[in-house]
N, C-alpha and C positions, 0 to 999 in steps of 0.2 A: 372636752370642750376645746374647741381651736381658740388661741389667742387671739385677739381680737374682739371675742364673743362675750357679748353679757346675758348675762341672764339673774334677774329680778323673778322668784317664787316667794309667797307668803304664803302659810297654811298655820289653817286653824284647827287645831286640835283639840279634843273635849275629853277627859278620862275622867270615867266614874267610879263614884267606890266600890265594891264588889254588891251587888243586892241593893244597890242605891241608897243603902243606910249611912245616916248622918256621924258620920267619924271623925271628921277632920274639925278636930276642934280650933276653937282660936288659938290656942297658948302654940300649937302644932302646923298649921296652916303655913307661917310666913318660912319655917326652919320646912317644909315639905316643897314652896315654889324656890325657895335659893338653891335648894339641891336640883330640883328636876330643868332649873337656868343653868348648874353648870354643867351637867350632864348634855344637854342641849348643845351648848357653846365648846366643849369639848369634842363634840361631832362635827365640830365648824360649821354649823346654823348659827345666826345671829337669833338670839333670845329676846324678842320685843318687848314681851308683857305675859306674865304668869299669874292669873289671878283665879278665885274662884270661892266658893262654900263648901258647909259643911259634907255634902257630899257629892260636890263634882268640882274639877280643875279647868280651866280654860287656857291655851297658847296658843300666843301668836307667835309663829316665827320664819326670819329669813332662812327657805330654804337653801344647804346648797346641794348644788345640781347635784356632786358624785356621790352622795349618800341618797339612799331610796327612804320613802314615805315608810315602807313596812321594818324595815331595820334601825327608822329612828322612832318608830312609835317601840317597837320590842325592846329597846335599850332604856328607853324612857319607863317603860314599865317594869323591865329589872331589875333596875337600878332604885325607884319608888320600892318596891318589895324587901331588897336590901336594908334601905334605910328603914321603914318601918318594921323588917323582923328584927335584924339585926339590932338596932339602936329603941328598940321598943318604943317610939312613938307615941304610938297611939294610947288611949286611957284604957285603964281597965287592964294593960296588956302584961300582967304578970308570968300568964300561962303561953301568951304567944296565941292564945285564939283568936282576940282581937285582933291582933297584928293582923291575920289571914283575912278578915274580911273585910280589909283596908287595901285591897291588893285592888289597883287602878286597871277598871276593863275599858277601853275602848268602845262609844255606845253604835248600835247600828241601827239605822231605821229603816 
């Protein structure tokens, strides 16, 4: 981008749970959008608002321009899969199967 130039993107993003089954409990919910804000914000998007249910997420955020839509929805969904294998999250997740069907798709219509 030349100096001088602004550029204002907002996009809104939807990730659902794997099978659109209801996972994301409350106790897990608010510790699943603080991470996928600093993941976000660490990309250099501004993180507006990270809200959602039991089994979809919704963001809004400032794009910025040098990062691509497809490389920060793949980071953001990584990075979700990290924290839920890794840090066992989710309920149930002793064996690590739940973890797996908590893993955030991308919906397409």
């Amino acid at each position: 981008m030349k100096q001088g130039e602004f550029t204002q993107l907002y996009i809104h993003l939807v990730f659902s749970v794997k099978n659109r089954k209801a996972l994301l409990d409350k106790n897990i919910r608010h510790r699943v959008f603080e991470y996928m804000s600093a993941i976000i914000t660490a990309m250099g998007h501004k993180s507006l608002i990270i809200s959602g249910v039991n089994d979809h997420v919704h963001s809004l955020l400032g794009l910025n321009p040098i990062v691509t839509i497809s490389n920060t929805v793949h980071d953001v969904k990584e990075a979700q899969h990290f924290l839920l294998t890794v840090k066992n999250y989710a309920r149930g997740s002793s064996h690590g199967r739940r973890v797996t069907e908590l893993f955030l798709t991308v919906g397409r219509n």
